[in-house]
C-alpha positions as CSV (number, residue, x, y, z in Angstrom):
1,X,0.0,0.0,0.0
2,X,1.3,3.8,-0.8
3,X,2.2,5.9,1.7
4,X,3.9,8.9,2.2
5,X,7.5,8.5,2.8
6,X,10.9,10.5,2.4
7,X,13.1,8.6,-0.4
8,X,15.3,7.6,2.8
9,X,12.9,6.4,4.3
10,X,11.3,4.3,1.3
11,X,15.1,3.5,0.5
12,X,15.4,2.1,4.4
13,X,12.0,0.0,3.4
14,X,13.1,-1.4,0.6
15,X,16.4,-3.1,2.1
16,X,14.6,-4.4,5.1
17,X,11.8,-6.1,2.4
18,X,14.9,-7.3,0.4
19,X,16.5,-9.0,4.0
20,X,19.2,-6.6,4.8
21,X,20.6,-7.4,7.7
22,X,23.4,-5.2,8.0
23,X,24.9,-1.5,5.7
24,X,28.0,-1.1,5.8
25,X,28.7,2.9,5.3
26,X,31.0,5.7,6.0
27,X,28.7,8.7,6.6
28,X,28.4,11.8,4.1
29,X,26.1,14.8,4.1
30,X,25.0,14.0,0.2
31,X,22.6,11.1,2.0
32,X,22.0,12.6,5.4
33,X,18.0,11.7,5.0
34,X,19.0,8.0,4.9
35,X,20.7,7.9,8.4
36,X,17.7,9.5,9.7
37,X,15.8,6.9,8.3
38,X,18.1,3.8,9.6
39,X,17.6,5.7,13.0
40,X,13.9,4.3,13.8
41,X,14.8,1.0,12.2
42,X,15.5,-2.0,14.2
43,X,15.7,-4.7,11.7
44,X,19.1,-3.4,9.7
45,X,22.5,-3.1,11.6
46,X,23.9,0.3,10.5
47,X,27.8,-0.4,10.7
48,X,30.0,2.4,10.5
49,X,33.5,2.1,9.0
50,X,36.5,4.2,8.9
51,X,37.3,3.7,5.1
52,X,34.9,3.4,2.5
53,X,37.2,0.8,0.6
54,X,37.0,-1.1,4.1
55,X,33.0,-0.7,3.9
56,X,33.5,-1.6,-0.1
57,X,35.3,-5.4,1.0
58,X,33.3,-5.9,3.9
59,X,30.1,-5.6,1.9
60,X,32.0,-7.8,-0.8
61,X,32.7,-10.4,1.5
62,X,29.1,-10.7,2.9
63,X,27.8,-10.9,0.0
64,X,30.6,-13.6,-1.0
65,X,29.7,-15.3,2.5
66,X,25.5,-15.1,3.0
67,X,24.8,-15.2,-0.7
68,X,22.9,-12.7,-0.6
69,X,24.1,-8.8,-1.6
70,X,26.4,-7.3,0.4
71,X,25.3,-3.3,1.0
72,X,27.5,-0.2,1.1
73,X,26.4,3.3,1.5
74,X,29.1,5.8,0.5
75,X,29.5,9.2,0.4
76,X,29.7,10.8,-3.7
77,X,33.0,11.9,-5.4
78,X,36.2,10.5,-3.2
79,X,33.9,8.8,-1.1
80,X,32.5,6.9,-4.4
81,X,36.6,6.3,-5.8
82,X,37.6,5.1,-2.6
83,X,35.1,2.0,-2.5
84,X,35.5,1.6,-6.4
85,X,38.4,-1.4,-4.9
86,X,35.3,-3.6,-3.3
87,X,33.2,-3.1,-6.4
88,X,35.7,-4.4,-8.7
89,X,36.9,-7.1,-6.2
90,X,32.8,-8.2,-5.9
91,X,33.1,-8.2,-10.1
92,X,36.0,-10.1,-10.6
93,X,34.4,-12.6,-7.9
94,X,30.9,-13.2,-8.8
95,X,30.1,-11.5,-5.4
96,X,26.2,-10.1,-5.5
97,X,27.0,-6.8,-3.8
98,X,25.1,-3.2,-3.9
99,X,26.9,-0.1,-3.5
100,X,24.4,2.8,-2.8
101,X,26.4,6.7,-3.2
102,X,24.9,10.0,-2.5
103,X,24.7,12.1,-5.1
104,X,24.8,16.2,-5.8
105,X,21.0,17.3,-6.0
106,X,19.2,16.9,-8.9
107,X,19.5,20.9,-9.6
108,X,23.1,20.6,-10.3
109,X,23.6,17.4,-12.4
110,X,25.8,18.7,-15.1
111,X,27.6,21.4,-13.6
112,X,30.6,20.0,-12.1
113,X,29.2,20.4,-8.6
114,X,30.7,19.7,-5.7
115,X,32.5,16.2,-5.6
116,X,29.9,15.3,-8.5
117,X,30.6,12.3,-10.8
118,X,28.2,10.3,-13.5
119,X,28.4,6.9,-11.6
120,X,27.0,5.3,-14.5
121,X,30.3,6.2,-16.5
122,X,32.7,5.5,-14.0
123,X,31.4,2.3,-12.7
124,X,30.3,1.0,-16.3
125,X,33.2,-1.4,-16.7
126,X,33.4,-2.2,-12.7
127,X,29.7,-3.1,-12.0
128,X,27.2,-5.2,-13.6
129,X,24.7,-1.9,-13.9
130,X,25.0,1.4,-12.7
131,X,21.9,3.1,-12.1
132,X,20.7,6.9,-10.7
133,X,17.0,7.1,-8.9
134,X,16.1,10.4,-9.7
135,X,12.3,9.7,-8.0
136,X,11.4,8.9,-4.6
137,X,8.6,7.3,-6.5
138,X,10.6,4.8,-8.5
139,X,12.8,3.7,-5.1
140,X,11.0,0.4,-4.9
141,X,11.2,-0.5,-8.7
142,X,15.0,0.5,-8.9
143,X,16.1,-1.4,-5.7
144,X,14.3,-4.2,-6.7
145,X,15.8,-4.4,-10.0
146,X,19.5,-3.7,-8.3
147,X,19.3,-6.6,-6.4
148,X,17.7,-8.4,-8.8
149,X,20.6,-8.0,-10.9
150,X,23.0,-8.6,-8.6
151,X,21.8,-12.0,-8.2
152,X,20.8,-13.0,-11.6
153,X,23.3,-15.1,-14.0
154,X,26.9,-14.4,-12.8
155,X,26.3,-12.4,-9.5
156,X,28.0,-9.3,-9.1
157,X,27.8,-5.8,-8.3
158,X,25.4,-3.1,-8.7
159,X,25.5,1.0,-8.5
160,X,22.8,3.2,-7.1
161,X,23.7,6.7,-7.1
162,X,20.8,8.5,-5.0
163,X,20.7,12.3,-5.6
164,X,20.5,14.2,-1.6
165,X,17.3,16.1,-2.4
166,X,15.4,12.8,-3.8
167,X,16.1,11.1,-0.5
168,X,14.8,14.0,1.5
169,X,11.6,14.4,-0.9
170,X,8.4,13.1,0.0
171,X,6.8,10.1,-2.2
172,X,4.3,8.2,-2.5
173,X,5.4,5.1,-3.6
174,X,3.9,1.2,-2.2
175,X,6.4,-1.0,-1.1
176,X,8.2,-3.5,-3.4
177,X,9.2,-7.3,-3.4
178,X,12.1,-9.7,-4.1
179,X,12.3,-10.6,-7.3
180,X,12.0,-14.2,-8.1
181,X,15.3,-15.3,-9.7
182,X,15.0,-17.8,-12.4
183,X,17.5,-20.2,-12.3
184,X,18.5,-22.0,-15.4
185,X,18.2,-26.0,-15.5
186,X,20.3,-28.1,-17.6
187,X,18.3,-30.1,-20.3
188,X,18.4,-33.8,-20.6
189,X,20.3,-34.3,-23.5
190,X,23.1,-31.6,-22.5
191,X,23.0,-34.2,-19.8
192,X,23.4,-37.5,-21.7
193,X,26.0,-35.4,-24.0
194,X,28.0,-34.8,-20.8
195,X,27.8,-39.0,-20.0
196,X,28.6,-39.8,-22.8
197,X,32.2,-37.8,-23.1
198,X,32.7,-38.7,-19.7
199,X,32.1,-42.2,-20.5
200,X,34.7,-41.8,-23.5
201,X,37.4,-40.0,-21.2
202,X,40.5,-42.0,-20.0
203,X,41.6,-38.4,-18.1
204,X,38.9,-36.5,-17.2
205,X,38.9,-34.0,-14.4
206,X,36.5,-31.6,-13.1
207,X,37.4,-28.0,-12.3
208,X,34.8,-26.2,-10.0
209,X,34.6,-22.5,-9.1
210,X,33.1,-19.0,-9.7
211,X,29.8,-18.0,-7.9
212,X,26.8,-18.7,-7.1
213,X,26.9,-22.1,-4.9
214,X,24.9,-23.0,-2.0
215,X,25.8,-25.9,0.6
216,X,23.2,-27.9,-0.9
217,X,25.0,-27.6,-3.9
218,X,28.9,-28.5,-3.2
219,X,27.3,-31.3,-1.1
220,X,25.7,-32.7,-4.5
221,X,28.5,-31.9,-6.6
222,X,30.9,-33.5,-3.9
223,X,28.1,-36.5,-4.5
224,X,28.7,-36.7,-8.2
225,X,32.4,-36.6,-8.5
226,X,32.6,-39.5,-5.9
227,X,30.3,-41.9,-7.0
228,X,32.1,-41.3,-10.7
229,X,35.8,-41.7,-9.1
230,X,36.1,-37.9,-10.6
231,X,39.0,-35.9,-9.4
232,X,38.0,-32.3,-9.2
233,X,40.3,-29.1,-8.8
234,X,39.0,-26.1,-8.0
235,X,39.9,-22.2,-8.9
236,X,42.0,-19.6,-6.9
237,X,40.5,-19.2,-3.2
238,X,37.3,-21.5,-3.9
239,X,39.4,-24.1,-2.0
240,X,35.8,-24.5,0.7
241,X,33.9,-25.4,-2.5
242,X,35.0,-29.3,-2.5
243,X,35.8,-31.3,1.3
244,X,39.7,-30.9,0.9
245,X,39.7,-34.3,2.9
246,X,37.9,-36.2,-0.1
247,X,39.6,-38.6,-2.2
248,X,39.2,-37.1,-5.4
249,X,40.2,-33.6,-4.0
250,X,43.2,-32.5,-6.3
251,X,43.7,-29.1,-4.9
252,X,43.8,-25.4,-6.3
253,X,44.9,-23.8,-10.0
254,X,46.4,-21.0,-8.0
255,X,49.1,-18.5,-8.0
256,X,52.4,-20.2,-7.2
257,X,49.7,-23.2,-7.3
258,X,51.1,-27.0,-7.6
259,X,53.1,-26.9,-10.7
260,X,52.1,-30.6,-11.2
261,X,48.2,-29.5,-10.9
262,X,48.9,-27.2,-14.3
263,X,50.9,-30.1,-15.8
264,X,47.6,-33.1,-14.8
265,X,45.5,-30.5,-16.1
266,X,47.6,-30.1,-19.4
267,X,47.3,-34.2,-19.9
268,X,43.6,-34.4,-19.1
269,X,41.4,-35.4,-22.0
270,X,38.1,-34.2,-20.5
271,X,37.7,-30.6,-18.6
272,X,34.2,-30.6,-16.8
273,X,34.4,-26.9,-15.7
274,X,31.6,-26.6,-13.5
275,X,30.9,-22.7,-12.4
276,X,34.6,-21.6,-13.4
277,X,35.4,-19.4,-16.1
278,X,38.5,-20.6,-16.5
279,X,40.5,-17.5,-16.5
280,X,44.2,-16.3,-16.3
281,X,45.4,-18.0,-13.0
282,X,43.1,-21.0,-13.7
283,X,45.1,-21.3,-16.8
284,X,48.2,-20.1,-15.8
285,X,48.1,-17.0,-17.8
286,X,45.9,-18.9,-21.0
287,X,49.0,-21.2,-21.7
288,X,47.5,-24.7,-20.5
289,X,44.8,-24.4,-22.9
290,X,45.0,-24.0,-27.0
291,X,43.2,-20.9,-27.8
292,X,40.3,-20.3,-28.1
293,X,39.7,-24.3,-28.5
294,X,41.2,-26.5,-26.1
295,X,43.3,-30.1,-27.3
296,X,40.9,-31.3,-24.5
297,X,37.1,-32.1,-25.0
298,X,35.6,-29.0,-22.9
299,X,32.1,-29.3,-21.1
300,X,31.6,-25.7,-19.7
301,X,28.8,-25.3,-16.8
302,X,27.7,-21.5,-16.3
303,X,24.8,-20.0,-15.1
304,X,25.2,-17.1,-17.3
305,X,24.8,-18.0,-21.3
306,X,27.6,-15.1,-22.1
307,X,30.4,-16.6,-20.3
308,X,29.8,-19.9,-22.1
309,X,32.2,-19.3,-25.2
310,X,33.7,-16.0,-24.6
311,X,37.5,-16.6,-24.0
312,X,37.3,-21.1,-25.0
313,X,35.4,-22.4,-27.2
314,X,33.5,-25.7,-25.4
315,X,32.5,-28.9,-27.1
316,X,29.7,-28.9,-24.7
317,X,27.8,-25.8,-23.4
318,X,25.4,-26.3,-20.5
319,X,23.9,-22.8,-19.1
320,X,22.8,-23.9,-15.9
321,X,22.5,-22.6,-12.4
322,X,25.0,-24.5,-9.7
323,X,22.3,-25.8,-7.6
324,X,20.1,-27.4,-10.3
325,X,23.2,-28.7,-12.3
326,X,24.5,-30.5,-9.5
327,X,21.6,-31.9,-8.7
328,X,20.7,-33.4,-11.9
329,X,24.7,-34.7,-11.8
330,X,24.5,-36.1,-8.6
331,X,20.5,-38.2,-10.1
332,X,22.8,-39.1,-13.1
333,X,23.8,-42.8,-14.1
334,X,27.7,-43.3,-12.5
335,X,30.2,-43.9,-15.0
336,X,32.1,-47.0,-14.7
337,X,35.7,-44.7,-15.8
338,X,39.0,-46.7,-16.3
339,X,40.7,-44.0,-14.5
340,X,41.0,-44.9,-10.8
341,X,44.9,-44.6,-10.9
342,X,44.8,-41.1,-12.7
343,X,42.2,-39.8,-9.5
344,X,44.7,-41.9,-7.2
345,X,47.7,-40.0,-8.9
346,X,46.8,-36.3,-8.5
347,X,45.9,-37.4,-5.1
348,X,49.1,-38.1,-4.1
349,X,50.5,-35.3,-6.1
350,X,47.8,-33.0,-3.8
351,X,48.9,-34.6,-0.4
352,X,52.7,-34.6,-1.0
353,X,52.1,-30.6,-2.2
354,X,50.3,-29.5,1.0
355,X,53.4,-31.4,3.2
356,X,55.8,-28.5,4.3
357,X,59.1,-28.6,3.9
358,X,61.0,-26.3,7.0
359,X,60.7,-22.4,6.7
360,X,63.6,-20.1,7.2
361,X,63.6,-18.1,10.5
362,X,62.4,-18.7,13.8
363,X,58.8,-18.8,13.1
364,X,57.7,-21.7,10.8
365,X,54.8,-20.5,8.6
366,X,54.1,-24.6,8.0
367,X,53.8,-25.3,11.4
368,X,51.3,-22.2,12.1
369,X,49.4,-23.2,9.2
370,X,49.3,-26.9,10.8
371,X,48.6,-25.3,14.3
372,X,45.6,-23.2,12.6
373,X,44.5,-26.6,11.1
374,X,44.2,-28.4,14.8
375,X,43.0,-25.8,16.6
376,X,39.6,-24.5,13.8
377,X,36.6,-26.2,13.6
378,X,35.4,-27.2,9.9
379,X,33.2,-24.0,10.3
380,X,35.8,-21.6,10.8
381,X,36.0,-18.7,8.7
382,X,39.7,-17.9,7.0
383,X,39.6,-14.6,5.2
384,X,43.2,-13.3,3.5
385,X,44.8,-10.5,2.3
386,X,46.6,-10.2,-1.2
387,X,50.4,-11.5,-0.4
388,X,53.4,-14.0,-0.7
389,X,52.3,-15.1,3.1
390,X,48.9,-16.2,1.9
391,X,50.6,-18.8,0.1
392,X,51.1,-20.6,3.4
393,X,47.5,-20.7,3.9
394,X,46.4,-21.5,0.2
395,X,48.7,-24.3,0.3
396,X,48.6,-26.3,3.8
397,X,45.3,-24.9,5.4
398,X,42.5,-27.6,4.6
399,X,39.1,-26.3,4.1
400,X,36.0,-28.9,4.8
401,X,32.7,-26.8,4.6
402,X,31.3,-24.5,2.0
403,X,31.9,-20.7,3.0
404,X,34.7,-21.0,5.4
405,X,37.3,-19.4,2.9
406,X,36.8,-15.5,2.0
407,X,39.8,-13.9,0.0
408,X,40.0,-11.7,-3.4
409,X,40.0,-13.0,-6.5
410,X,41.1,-10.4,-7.7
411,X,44.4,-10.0,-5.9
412,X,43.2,-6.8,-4.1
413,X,45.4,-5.8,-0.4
414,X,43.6,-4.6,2.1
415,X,40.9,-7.1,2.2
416,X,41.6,-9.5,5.1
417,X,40.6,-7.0,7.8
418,X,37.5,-6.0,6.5
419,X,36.1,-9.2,5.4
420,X,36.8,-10.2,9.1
421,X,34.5,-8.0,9.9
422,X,31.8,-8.9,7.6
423,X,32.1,-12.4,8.8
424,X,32.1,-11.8,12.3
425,X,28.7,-9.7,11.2
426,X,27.1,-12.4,9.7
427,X,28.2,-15.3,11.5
428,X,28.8,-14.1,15.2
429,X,29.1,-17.2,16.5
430,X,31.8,-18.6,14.6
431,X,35.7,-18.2,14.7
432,X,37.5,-16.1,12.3
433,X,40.6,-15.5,11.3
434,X,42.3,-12.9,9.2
435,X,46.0,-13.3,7.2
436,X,47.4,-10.0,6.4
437,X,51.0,-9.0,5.4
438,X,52.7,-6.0,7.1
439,X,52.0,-3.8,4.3
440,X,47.9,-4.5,3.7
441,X,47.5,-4.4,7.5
442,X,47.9,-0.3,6.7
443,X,45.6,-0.1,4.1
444,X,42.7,-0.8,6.0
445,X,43.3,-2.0,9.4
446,X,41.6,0.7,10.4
447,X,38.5,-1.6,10.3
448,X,40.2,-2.9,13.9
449,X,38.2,0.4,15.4
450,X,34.9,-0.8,13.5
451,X,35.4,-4.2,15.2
452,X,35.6,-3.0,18.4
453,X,33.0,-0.5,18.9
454,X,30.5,-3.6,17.5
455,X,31.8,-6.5,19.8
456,X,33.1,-8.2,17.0
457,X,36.0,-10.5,17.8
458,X,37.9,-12.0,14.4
459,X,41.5,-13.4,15.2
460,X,43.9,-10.8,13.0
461,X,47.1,-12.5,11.9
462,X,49.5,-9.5,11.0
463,X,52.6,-11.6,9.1
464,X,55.2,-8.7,9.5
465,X,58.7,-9.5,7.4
466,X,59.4,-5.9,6.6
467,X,58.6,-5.7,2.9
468,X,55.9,-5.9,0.3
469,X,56.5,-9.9,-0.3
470,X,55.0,-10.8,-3.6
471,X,56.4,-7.6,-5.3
472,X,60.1,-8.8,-3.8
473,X,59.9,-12.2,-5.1
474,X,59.4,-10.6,-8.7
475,X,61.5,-8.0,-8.0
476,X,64.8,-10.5,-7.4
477,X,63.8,-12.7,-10.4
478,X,63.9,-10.1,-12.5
479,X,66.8,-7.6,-11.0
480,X,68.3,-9.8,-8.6
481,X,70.1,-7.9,-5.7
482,X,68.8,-4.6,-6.8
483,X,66.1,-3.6,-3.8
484,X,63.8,-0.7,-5.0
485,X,60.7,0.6,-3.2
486,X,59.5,-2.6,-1.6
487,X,61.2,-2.2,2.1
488,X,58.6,-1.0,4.6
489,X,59.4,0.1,7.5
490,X,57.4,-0.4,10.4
491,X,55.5,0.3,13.6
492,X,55.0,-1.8,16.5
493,X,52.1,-3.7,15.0
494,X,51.4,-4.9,19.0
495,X,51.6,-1.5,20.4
496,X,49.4,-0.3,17.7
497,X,46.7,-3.0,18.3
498,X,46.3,-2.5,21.7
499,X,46.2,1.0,21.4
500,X,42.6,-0.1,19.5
501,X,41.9,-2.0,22.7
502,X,42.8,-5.3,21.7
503,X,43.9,-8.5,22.7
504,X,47.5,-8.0,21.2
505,X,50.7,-10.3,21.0
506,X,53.8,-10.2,19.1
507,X,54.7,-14.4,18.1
508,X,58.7,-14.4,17.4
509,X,58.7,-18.1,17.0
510,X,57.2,-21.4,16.3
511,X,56.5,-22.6,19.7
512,X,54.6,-19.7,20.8
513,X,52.3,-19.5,18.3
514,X,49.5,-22.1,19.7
515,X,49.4,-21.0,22.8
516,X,48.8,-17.5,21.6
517,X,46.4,-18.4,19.3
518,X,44.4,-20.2,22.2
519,X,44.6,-16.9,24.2
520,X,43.4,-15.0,20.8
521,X,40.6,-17.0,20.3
522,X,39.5,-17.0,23.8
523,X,39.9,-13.1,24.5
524,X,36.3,-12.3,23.8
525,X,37.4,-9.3,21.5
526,X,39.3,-8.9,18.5
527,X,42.4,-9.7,19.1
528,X,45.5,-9.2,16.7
529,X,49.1,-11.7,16.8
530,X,52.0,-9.9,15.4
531,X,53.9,-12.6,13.5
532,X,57.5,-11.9,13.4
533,X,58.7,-14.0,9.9
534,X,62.5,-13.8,8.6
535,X,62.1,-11.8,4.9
536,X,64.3,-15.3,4.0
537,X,60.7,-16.8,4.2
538,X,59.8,-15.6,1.1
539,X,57.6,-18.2,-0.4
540,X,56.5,-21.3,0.4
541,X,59.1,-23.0,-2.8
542,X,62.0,-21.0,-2.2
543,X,64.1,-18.3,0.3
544,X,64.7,-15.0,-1.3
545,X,68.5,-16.3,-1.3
546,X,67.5,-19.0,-3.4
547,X,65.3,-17.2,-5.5
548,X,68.2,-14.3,-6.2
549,X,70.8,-16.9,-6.6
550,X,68.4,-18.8,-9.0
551,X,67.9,-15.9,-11.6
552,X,71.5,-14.5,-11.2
553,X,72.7,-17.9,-12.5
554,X,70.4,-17.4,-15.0
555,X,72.0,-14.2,-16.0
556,X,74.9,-15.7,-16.4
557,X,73.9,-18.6,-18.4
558,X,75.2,-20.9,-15.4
């Protein structure tokens, strides 16, 4: 039923009816009359940050974690640029996410107002649709549609810029609904197509990843690949997609990934690619793959049609939502495969990778990762920043349960902290932990404050070596010796997490760290352990010794 509302307030509506639980915003004066509106409603957690990229990734990640879209409310013009990081980290990871921005009034569109910007343009390659709601009126339909989109096909995220005198207008608009989402169903015979190659495959392996699963729907597809003796990778950081303790677990096509993974995944015959797309890390930079059609017979699973084809051509296209595809897989007819050593092989090849081998220094990043691994339970929540240390937790941490693994796709620093949040938002009762280098901690672990002030309590694991790690490592392969703008110096990471008000150590070596993480977990607030690595610990291949003296033979032809 109509009634007269402000556009705030009709905005506030809107994201209640379409479950928001929680808005995660930095506060601006361009959308003053949407605060007010947040203030007399109970339902929706108004969760102030201290960085709107940090309100960008936490939105990302709860959208990445719940499945449903993540909201941020910015400020317009920097406030806009700064959490421009989250919207292209929710793109690049299928996250359904919806950033709402305040606007200059309608009055001065056009003028080069005051911290003005056409959203539509600068978010048209970020965001899966960019929108303006220039009517109080037209709130409901253009919400509904934004999160509509940002759930439909390949999820993703969605811009609404709101103009400040349309949210402090008076409208008359009824109240909308969630939009039904059709989800795609794989036909029969795209079905009996995909037995059949299966059926004809001597080294078939499945590749899994991208978004838009469910529990329900790893569970089935977990189903599936057992019963057919299937072994199934997965793509970058959607290790919690497949039980890393099942038999036909392979692991990960990651960065500095198991360079026998790319090399089985070179000699397969079959590539199921269930949800992936199959991009550059997946395909270590589009070399294990003959483009645009693959040596290998390709049956490509997407829930959106236009991914299905655009960078590999596939010998079988199936445009089908995760849940119903797995399902029908699952109901299929086993395949009695020949291949029971080829699973049993990258088997092995997965459970010698993820055994460490002894890290320089005082502090063994292997023995952390297996302390992490004993102390968790299978719901624990990992998040990670971009870094050489999250190697260490890519490689040897073993997830079991869907959603327990939030990092960027798309490489972006600065995450860990945030998302930690966001978890700790969404799931309150469960453990999390966040992995963040030395130099992402400063980008946003500001977020520590936002933490605090809601009695959230995530586990922050600062890895402090001094340097920007993964820019090192490339830096002495390709100018060995020659140290250029990646040394950071730093503060006292303990010092300045207690200053917050948190549970704050400083872990110098191997022994210590269990018995800090115990404390940590038990503190009953965030808590933050400063870990102390050698820079030797560069990677979890090779010491930055060994990687210099590596590509300075190479130089020299020795």
């Amino acid at each position: 039923m109509a009634r007269r509302r402000t556009g705030g307030q009709i905005l506030v509506d809107q994201l209640k009816i379409h479950g928001v639980r929680d808005v995660f915003q930095v506060p601006g004066e361009s959308f003053l009359a949407a605060p007010d509106a947040f203030h007399d409603e109970n339902a929706i957690r108004l969760v102030t940050c201290r960085h709107e990229a940090g309100a960008a990734f936490a939105a990302e990640a709860y959208g990445k974690l719940t499945g449903q879209p993540g909201v941020a409310f910015v400020t317009r013009g920097p406030g806009a640029c700064n959490a421009s990081i989250g919207v292209h980290t929710a793109f690049q990871d299928s996250s359904p996410m919806v950033l709402l921005v305040g606007q200059v009034a309608r009055e001065m569109v056009d003028r080069e107002a005051f911290q003005e910007v056409d959203y539509r343009r600068m978010f048209a390659p970020l965001a899966k649709w960019a929108t303006q709601i220039d009517d109080p009126d037209r709130v409901p339909e253009l919400i509904g549609q934004a999160f509509a989109r940002a759930m439909s096909g390949r999820p993703g995220p969605v811009v609404v810029a709101l103009p400040e005198d349309m949210l402090a207008e008076a409208g008359d608009a009824g109240d909308g609904a969630p939009v039904p989402l059709a989800a795609p169903h794989p036909a029969p015979a795209e079905m009996a197509a995909l037995r059949g190659r299966l059926a004809a495959a001597e080294r078939p392996v499945m590749v899994v990843g991208g978004g838009g699963w469910t529990a329900g729907a790893c569970a089935d597809l977990l189903a599936f690949a057992e019963v057919n003796n299937l072994p199934t990778m997965v793509e970058f950081r959607c290790q919690d997609m497949v039980d890393n303790a099942a038999d036909i677990y392979a692991g990960d096509l990651s960065v500095g990934g198991n360079p026998k993974l790319d090399a089985r995944l070179k000699e397969a015959d079959l590539i199921l690619a269930v949800g992936a797309r199959l991009g550059e890390v997946a395909s270590g930079g589009y070399t294990l793959f003959e483009m645009p059609l693959p040596r290998q017979t390709l049956v490509h699973v997407h829930q959106d049609a236009t991914e299905l084809g655009r960078v590999l051509t596939p010998t079988v296209a199936i445009n089908a939502a995760m849940a119903p595809f797995a399902a029908t897989a699952r109901a299929l007819e086993p395949v009695a495969g020949g291949w029971a050593d080829w699973t049993r092989t990258l088997r092995a090849d997965y459970l010698a990778w993820i055994t460490p081998d002894a890290c320089p220094g005082a502090l063994d990043m292997g023995v952390v990762m297996q302390a992490l691994n004993d102390a968790l339970p299978d719901d624990a929540i990992t998040t990670n920043d971009a870094g050489n240390f999250a190697a260490w937790l890519q490689r040897f941490y073993r997830y079991r349960k869907f959603r327990t693994q939030l990092g960027p796709g798309n490489g972006a620093m600065g995450y860990a902290v945030p998302a930690a949040v966001a978890a700790k938002a969404a799931a309150p009762t469960r453990p999390v932990v966040a992995l963040v280098g030395d130099g992402g901690v400063l980008m946003t672990g500001n977020e520590l404050a936002t933490a605090l002030q809601y009695g959230l309590d995530p586990v922050i694991l600062v890895i402090n070596n001094g340097m920007y790690g993964t820019i090192r490592t490339h830096q002495e392969r390709a100018y060995p010796g020659r140290v250029s703008g990646t040394e950071l110096r730093n503060p006292d990471f303990t010092a300045w997490a207690a200053s917050f008000g948190a549970h704050a150590e400083k872990v110098a070596t191997t022994d210590a760290f269990a018995p800090a993480l115990e404390r940590a977990l038990g503190a009953g607030k965030a808590a933050v352990l400063e870990l102390m690595l050698d820079p030797e610990a560069l990677t979890t291949r090779a010491s930055l010794s060994q990687i210099r003296a590596a590509s300075e033979a190479g130089r020299h032809g020795s």
